[in-house]
N, C-alpha and C positions, 0 to 999 in steps of 0.2 A: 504494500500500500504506500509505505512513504517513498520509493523511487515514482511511483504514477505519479504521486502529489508533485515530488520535487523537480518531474518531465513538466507536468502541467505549468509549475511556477518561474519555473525557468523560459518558458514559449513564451515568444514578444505575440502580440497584436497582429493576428492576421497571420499566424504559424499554424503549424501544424505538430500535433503527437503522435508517434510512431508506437502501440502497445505491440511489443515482442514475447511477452512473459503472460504468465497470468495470478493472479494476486487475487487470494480467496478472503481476504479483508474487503469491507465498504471503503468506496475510495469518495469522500465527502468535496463537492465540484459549487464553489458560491453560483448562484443562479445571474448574478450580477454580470460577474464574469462569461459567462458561458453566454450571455446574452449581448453583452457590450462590448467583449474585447475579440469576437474573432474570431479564438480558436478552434482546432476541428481535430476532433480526437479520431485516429483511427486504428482498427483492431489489425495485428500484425498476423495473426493466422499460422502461426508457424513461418512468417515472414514470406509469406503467398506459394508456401510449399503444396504441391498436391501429388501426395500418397501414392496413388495409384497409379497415374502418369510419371511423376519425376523420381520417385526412388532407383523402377526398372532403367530407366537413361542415364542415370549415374552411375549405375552400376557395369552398363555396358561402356562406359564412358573409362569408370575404372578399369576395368578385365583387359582396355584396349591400350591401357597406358595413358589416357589422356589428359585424367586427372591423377595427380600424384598423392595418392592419402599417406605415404609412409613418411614424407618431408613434416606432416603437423603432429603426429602423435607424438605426446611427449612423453609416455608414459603406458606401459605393459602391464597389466594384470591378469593370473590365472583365475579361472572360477572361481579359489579356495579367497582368493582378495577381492572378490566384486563390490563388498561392504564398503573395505578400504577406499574402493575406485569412486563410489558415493561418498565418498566422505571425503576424498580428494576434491573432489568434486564443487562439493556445499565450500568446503573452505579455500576454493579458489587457490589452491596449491598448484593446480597441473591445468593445462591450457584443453589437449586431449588426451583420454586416457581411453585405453581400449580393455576390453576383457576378451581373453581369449580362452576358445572354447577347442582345446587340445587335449 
């Protein structure tokens, strides 16, 4: 909640909000504002990913060589540390981390 608020507070007049995440708090919006300054909040959706079409293209995209996934990961984990991997995770330790299922 308080990153939404502090996207929203930070938008000049006539900006725009990008929501990427989703935040299971009420996020409290002055009507004032919403009505006088402008802004236009818009839901990021997975950042306009769609499932069904775009995972299979990436994936052939990978297989072909043409996106390089092995340059980001920053970090290996087996099964037995996938806890760890979430918990790398939440505290922003590790950029990508992968679990691998060997």
């Amino acid at each position: 909640m308080k990153t939404v608020q502090q996207a929203w507070d930070c938008t000049r007049m006539g900006g725009h909000v990008m929501l990427m995440g989703l935040t299971l708090q009420p996020v409290p919006f002055p009507g004032t504002s919403l009505a006088l300054l402008g802004r236009t909040i818009h839901p990021g959706q997975q950042g306009g990913l769609h499932v069904m079409r775009d995972i299979p293209r990436y994936v052939k995209l990978i297989e072909r060589g043409i996106i390089d996934t092995q340059s980001v990961i920053t970090k290996r984990y087996t099964l037995d540390q996938s806890r760890q991997a979430v918990q790398d995770t939440a505290d922003r330790t590790i950029i990508t981390g992968v679990v691998e299922f060997t």
